[in-house]
FIKOLFI-652053 format. One record per atom (N, C-alpha, C): residue in three letters; x, y, z. Coordinates in steps of 0.1 Angstrom, whole numbers, plus 5000, padded with zeros to 4 digits. Layout:
// residues N
ALAXYZ;...
//
This chain:
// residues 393
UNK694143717794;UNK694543817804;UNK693843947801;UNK693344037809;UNK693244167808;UNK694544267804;UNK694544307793;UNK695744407786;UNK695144517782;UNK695844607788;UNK695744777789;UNK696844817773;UNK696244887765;UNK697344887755;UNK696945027751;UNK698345117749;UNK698445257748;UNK698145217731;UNK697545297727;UNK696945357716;UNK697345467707;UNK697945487703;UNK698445667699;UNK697845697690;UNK696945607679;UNK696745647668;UNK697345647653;UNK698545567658;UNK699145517645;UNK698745367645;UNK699345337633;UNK698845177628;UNK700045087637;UNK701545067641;UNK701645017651;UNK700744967662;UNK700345067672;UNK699645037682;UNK698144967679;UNK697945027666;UNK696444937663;UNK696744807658;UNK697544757653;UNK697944637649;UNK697844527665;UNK698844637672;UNK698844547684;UNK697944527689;UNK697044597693;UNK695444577697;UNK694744467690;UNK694744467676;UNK693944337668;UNK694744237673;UNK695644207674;UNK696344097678;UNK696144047694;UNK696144097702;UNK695744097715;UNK694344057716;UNK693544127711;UNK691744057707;UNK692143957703;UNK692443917690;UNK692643807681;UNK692943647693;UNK694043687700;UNK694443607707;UNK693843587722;UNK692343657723;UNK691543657735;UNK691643717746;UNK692543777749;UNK692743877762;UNK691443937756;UNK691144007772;UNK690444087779;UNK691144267768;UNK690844307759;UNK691544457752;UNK690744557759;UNK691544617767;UNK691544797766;UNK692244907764;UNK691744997762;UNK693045097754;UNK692845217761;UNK693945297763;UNK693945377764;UNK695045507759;UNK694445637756;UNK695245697746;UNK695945817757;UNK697045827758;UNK697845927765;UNK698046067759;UNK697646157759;UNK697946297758;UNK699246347768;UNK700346377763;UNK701146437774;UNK701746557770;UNK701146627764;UNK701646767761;UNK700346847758;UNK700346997767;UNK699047047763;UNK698947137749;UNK698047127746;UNK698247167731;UNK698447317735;UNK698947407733;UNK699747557735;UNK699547637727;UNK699647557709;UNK699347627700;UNK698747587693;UNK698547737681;UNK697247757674;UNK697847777661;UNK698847677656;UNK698947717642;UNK699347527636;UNK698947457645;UNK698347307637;UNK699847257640;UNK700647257645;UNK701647127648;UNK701547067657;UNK700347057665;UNK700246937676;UNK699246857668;UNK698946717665;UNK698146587664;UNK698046547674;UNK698446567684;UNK696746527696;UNK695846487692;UNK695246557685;UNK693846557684;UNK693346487673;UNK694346497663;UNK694246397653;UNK694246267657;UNK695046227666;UNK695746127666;UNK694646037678;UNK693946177682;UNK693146097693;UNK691646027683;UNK691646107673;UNK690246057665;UNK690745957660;UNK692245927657;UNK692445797648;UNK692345707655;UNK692745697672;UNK692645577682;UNK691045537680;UNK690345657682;UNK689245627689;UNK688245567676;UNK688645567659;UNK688445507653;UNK688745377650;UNK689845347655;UNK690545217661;UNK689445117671;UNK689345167677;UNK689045117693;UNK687145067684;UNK686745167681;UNK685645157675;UNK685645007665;UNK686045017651;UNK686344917644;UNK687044757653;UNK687244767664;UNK687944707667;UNK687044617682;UNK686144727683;UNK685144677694;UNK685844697708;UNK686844797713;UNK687444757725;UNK686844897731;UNK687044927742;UNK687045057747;UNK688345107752;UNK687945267745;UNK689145347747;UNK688945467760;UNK689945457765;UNK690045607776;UNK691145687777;UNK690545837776;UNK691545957772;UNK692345977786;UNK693445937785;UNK694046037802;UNK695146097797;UNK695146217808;UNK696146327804;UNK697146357814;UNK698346307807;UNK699846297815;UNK700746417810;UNK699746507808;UNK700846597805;UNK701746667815;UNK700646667830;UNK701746767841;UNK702846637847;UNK702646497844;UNK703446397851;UNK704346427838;UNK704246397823;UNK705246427817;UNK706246577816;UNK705646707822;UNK706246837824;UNK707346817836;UNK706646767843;UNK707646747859;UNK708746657855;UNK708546537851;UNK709546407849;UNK710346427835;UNK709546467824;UNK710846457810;UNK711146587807;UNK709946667805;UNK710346837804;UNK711246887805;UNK711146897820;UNK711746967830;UNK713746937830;UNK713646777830;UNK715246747826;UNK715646807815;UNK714346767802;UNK714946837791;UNK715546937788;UNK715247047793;UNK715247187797;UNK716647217801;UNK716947157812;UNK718047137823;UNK719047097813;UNK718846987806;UNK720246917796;UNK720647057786;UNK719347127779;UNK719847177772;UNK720947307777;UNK720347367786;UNK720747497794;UNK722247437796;UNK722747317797;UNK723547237805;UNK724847247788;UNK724047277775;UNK724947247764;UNK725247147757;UNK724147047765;UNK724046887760;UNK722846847754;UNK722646767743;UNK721946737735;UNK720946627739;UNK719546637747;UNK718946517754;UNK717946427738;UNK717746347750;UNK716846267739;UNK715446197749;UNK714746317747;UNK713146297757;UNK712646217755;UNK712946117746;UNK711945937741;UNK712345877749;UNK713245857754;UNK714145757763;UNK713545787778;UNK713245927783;UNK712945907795;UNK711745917792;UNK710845937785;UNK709345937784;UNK709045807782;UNK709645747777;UNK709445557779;UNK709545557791;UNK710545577800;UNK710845477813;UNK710345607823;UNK709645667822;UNK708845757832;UNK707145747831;UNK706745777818;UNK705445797816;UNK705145687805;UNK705345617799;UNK705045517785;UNK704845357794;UNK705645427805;UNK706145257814;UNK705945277829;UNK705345407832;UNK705545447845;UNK704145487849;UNK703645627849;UNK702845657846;UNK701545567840;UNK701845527826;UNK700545437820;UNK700845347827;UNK701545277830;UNK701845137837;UNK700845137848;UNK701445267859;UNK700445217876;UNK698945287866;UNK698845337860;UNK697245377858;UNK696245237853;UNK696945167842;UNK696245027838;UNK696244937849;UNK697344917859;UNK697144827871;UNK695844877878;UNK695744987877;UNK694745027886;UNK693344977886;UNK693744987870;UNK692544967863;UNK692244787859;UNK692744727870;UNK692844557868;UNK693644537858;UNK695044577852;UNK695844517840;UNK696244407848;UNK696544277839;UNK697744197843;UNK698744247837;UNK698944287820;UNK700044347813;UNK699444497808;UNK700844537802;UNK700344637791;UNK700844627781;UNK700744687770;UNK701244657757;UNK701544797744;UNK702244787736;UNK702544907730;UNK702644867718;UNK703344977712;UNK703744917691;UNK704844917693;UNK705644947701;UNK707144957697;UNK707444787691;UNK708444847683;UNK709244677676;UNK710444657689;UNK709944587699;UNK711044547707;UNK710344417715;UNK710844327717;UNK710644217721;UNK710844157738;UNK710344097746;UNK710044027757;UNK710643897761;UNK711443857771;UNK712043677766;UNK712043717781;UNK711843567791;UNK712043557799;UNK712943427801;UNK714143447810;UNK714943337811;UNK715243287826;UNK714843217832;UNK715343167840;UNK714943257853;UNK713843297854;UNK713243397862;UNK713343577857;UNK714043617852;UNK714043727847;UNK713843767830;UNK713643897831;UNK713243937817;UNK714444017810;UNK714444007793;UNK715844017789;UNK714444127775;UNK715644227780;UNK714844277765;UNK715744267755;UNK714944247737;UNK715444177729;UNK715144277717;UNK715944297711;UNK715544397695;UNK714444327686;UNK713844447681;UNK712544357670;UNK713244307658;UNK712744167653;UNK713444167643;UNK713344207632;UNK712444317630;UNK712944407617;UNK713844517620;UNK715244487616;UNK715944577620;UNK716244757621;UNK715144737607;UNK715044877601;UNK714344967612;UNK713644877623;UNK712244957635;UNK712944927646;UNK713644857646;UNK714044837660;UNK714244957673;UNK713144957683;UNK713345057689;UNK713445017707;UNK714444937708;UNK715144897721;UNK716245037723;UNK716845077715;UNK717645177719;UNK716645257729;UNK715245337728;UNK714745407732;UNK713545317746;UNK714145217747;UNK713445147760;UNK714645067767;UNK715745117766;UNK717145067771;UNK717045117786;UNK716145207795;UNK716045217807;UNK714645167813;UNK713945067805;UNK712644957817;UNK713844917828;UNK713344867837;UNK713744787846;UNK713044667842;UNK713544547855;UNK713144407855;UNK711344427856;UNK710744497868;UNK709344497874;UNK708644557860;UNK709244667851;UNK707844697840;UNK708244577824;UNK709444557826;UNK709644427816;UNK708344317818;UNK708544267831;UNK707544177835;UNK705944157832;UNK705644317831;UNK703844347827;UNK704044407813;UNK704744417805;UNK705144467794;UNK704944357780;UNK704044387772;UNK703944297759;UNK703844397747;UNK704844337737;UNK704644427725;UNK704944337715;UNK703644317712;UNK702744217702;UNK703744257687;UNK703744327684;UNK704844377669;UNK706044357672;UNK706444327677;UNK707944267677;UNK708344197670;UNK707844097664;UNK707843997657;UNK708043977642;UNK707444117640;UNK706644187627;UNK708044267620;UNK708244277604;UNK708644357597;UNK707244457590;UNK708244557586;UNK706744677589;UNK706144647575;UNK706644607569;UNK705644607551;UNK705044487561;UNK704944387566;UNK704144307567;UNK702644377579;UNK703144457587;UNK702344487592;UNK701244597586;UNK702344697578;UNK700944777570;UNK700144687561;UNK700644557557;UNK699744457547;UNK698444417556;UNK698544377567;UNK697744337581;UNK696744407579;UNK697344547580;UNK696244667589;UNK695244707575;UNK695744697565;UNK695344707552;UNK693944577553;UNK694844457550;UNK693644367549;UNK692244357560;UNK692944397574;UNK691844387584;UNK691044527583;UNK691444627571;UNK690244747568;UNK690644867584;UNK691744877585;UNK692144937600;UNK692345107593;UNK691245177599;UNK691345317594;UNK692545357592;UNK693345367600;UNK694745427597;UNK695945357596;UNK695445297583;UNK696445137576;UNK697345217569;UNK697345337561;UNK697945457556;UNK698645547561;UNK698045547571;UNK698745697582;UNK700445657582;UNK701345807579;UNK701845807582;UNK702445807588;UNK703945717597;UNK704745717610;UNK704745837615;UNK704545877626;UNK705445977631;UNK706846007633;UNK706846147636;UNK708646147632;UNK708646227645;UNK710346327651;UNK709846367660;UNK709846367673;UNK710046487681;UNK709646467697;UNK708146497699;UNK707546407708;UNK706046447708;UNK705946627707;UNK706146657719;UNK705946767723;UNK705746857712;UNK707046907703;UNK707146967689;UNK706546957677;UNK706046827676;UNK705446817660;UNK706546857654;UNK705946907641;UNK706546937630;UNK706647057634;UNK706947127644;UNK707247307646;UNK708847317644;UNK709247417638;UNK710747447639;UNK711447437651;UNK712347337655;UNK712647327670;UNK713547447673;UNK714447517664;UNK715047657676;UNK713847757676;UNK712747757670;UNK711447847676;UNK710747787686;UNK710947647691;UNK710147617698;UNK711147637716;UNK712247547713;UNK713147597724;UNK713247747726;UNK713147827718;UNK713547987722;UNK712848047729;UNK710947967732;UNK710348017745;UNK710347967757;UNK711447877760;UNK711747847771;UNK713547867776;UNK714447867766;UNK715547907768;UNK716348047762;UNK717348127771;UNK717648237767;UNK718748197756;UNK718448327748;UNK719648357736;UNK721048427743;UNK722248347740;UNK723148427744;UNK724148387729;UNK724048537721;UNK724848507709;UNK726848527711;UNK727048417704;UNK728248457706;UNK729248407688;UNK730748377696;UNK731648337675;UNK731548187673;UNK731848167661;UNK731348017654;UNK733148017652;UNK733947957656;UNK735347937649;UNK735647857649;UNK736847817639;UNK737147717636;UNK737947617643;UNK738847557639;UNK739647487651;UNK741047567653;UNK741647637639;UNK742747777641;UNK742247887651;UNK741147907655;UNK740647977661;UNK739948107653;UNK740048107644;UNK739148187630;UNK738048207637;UNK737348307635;UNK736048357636;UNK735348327623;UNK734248237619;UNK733948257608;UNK731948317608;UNK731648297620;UNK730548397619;UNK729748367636;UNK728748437634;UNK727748407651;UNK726748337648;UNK726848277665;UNK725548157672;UNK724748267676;UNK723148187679;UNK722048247687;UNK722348207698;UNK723348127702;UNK723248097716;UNK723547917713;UNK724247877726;UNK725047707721;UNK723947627725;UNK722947667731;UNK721647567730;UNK721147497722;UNK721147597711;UNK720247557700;UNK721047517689;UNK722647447699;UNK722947347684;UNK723547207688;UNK723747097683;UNK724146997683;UNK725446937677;UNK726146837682;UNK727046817676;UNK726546747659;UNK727746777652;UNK727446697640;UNK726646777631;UNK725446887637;UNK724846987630;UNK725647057616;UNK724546997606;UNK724847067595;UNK724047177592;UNK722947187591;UNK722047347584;UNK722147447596;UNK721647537595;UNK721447647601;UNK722447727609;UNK723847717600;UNK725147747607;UNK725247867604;UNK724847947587;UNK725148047583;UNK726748027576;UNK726947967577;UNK728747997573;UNK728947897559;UNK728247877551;UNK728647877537;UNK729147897531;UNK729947847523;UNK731347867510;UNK732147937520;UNK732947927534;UNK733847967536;UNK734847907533;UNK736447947526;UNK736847837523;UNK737747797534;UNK738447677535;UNK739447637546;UNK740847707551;UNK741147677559;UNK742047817563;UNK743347747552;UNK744347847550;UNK745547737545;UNK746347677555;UNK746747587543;UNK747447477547;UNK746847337549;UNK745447357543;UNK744147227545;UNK744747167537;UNK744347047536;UNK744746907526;UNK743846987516;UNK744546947503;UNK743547037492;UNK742846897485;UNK743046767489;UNK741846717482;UNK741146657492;UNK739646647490;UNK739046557501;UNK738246467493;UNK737746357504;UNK736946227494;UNK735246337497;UNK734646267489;UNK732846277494;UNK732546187490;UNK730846167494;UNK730046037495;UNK729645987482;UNK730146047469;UNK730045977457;UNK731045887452;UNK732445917462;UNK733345877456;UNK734145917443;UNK733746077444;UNK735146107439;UNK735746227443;UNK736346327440;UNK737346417445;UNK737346567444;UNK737246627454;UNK736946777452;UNK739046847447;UNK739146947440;UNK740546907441;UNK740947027452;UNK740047157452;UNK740047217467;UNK739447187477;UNK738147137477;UNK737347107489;UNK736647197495;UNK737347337491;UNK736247437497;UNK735047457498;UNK734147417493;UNK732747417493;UNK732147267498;UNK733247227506;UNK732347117519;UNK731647197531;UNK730547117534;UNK729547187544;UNK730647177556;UNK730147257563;UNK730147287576;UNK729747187589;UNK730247167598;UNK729547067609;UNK730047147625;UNK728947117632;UNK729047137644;UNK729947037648;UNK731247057657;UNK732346977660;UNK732246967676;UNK731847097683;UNK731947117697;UNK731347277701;UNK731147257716;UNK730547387723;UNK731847427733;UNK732347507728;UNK733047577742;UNK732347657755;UNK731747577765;UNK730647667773;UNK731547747779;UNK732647797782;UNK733947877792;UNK733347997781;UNK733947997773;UNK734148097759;UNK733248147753;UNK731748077755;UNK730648097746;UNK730848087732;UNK731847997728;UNK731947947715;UNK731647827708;UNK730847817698;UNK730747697690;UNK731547667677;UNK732647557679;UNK733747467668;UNK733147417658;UNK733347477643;UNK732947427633;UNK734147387627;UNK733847237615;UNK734947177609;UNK734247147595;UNK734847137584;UNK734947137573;UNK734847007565;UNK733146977561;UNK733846807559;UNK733246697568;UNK732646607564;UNK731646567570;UNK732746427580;UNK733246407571;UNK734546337580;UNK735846367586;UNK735746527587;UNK736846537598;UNK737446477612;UNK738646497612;UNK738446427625;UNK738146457637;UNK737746597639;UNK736846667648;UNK735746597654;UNK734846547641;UNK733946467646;UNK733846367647;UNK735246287650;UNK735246127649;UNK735846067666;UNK735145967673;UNK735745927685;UNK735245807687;UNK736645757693;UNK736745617696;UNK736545617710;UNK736545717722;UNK736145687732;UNK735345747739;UNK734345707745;UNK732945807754;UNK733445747773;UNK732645837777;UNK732345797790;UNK731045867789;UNK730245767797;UNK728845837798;UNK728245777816;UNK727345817822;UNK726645837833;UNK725345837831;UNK724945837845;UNK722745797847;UNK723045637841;UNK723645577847;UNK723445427840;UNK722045357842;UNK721845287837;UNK720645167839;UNK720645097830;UNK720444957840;UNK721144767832;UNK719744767834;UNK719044667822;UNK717844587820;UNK717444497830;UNK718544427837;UNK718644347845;UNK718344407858;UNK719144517862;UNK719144527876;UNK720144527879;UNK721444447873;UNK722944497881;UNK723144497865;UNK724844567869;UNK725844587862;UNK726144437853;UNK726044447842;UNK726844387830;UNK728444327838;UNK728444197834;UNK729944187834;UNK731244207821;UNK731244367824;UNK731644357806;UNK733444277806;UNK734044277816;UNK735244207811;UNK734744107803;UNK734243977811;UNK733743877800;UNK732943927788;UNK732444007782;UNK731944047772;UNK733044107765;UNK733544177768;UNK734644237760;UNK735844137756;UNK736044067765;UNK737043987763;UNK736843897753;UNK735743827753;UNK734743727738;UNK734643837728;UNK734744017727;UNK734744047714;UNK732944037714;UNK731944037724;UNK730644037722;UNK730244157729;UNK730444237728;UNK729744387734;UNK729944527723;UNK728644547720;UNK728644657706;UNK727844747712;UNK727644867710;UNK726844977711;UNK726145027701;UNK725245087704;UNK724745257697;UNK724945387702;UNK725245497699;UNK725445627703;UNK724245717698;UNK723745647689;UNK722845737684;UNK721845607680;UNK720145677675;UNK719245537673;UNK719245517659;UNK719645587645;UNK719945507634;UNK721545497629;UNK721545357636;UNK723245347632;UNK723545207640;UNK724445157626;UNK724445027632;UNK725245017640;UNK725144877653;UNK726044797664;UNK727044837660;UNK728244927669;UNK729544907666;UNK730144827679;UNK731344787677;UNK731944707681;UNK732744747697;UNK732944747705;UNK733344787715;UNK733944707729;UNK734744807735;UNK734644727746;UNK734444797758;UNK734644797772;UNK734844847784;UNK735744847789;UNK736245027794;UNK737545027797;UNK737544967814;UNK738344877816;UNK738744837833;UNK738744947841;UNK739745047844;UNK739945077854;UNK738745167858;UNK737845247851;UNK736345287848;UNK735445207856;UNK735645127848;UNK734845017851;UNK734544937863;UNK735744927867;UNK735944867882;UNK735944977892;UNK736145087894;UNK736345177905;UNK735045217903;UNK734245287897;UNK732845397897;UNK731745317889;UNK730945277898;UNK729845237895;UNK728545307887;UNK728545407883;UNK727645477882;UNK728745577867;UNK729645497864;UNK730445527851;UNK730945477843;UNK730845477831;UNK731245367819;UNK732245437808;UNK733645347808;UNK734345437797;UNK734345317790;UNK733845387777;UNK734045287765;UNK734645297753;UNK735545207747;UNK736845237735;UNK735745147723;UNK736445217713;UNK735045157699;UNK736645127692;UNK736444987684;UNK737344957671;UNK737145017666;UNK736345077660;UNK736245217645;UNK735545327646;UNK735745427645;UNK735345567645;UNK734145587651;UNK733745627656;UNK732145707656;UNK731945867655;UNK730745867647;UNK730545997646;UNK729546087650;UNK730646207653;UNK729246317660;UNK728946247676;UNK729946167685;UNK729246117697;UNK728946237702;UNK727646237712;UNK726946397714;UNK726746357728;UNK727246457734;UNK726946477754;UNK725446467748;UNK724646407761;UNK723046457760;UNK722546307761;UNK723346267748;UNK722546177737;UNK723146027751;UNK721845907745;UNK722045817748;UNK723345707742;UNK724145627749;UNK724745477746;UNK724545387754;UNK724045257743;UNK723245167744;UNK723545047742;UNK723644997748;UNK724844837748;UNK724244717744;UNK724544607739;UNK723244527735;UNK725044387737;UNK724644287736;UNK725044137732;UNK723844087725;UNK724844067715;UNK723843977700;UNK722544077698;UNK721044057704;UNK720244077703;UNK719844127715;UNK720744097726;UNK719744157742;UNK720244267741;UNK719444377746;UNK719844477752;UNK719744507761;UNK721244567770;UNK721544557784;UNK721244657789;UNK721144787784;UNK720744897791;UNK721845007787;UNK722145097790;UNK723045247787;UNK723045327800;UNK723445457793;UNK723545577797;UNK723945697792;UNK723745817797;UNK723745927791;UNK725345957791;UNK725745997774;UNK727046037773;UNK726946157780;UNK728246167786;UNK728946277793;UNK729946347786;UNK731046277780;UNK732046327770;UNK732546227762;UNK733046317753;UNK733646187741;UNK735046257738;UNK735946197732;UNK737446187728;UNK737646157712;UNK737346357708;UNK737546337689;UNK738946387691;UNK739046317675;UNK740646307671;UNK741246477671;UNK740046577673;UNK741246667669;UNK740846777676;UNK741446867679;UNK740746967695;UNK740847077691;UNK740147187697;UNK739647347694;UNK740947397701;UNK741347467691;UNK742647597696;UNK741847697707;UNK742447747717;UNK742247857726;UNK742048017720;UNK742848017706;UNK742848157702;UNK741848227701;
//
């Protein structure tokens, strides 16, 4: 077949590429730019990243072409991004930059260009059953990045090949190593493209306003000021300012920590972002990495989209005890189910109850539903239900 395969410049994508030659297709590549470089103090790799494709493509005999999606990605991911934050909600721009521009965008551009498929590095897998496509987790669990392609549809599943799926990653830097692949070393990226390694509340602070306001507790305590509730997250631990305060009285005076053993005050547990009061202009801090502020068994989330094309039958899934989620992308399947009456009345709404705790579930952020290994698709949380609520004072 003729295969269009995005390029970025890490050893993923070039692994896929050898494999795709290897196995005869027609290889062409092409490398996406979708952010314009803006600054002058070295945290964009663009450029880097474009010499490492095009060292690729080179070594590899294919031809590569530079196109630049940066104003399709400004209009389509940006621009929401922006909107979520102003909004108080925490987005996750990989998720729509997959299913806009990674799958959308590059997609009609390689057709154009005679693709039959296209192809990528992500570790996420392809299975067709009985006329339709099921996407499947890679089986190195450690890479698995179906949470962040949880919104393809059926039509870009269908031209979609991702040759590393198959692959655990020490096997594939062994690959790229033995086949002499310039950037067999390069390190993964981390990261929203856009940002690089830049401090993200300096980078958000030239597109959103500061409005400072109090940081209190759940008694309603003042314990110090925000730059503004944009620039924080739930579950946020650094950049609170509020250090060694101790707990108000009447706190449980011993708490566990992650060594397993026992503070006999506890007062010098970190701080976590718990909640944003947008009415108030206040941000809820709680004491303690497992309070129950930040723990919830139930979400409802919105913007749905099934892999399939319709709706999941989650009674039968729930009822078998076979429907688990993600709330966030490193953290394992928890157990779940789907609440009925949600569920059956509003289409375009999902309340879901978890057997065991979750933590930090965050408006913004994606949940991601999977049976066994398929992944059925998600949606954007809307709200979650922690165990323990912000006083009015």
């Amino acid at each position: 077949m003729r295969v269009v395969v995005g390029l970025s410049g890490g050893v993923d994508s070039a692994v896929a590429a050898w494999m795709l030659k290897s196995q005869g297709h027609d290889v062409h590549a092409i490398f996406m730019k979708n952010w314009e470089d803006d600054d002058d103090q070295g945290y964009c790799s663009a450029n880097e990243d474009f010499v490492d494709a095009a060292a690729v493509a080179d070594v590899l005999g294919i031809e590569l072409e530079f196109v630049n999606f940066a104003q399709n990605y400004k209009d389509r991911v940006f621009a929401e991004f922006l909107k979520e934050y102003r909004a108080g909600r925490t987005p996750n721009p990989d998720v729509l930059c997959n299913a806009e521009i990674k799958f959308k965008a590059f997609l009609d551009h390689a057709l154009r260009l005679g693709a039959e498929k296209i192809a990528t590095g992500h570790y996420a897998r392809v299975r067709q059953v009985e006329g339709r496509f099921e996407l499947l987790k890679g089986v190195d669990p450690s890479k698995d990045q179906s949470y962040f392609l949880h919104r393809l549809t059926q039509a870009q599943l269908s031209k979609t090949l991702f040759p590393v799926g198959e692959m655990h990653k020490n096997e594939l830097r062994s690959l790229a190593l033995s086949l002499g692949l310039p950037n067999a070393k390069k390190k993964d990226s981390t990261g929203i493209c856009f940002i690089g390694e830049r401090p993200f509340r300096a980078f958000l602070n030239q597109y959103i306003a500061h409005q400072p306001g109090p940081i209190k507790d759940l008694e309603g305590r003042v314990l110090g000021q925000h730059v503004g509730l944009s620039f924080y997250t739930l579950g946020q631990r650094q950049g609170l300012g509020i250090g060694g305060i101790q707990k108000p009285r009447g706190a449980p005076n011993k708490t566990s920590n992650h060594r397993g053993d026992e503070s006999q005050e506890g007062h010098h547990e970190p701080w976590f972002v718990a909640g944003k009061d947008l009415v108030r202009n206040t941000l809820v801090a709680v004491q303690g990495h497992d309070h129950p502020a930040l723990l919830s068994r139930q979400l409802v989330a919105k913007d749905l989209s099934w892999v399939s094309g319709e709706r999941p039958d989650f009674m039968r899934l729930s009822e078998h005890k076979a429907l688990t989620a993600k709330t966030r992308y490193r953290q394992q399947d928890a157990n779940c189910f789907a609440n009925e009456e949600t569920t059956s009345t509003a289409l375009d709404t999902l309340s879901l109850s978890f057997e065991c705790d979750q933590w930090a579930v965050t408006p913004g952020q994606s949940v991601v539903l999977y049976h066994n290994e398929v992944c059925l698709g998600g949606g954007v949380i809307w709200h979650q239900d922690a165990q323990a609520t912000f006083s009015s004072r």
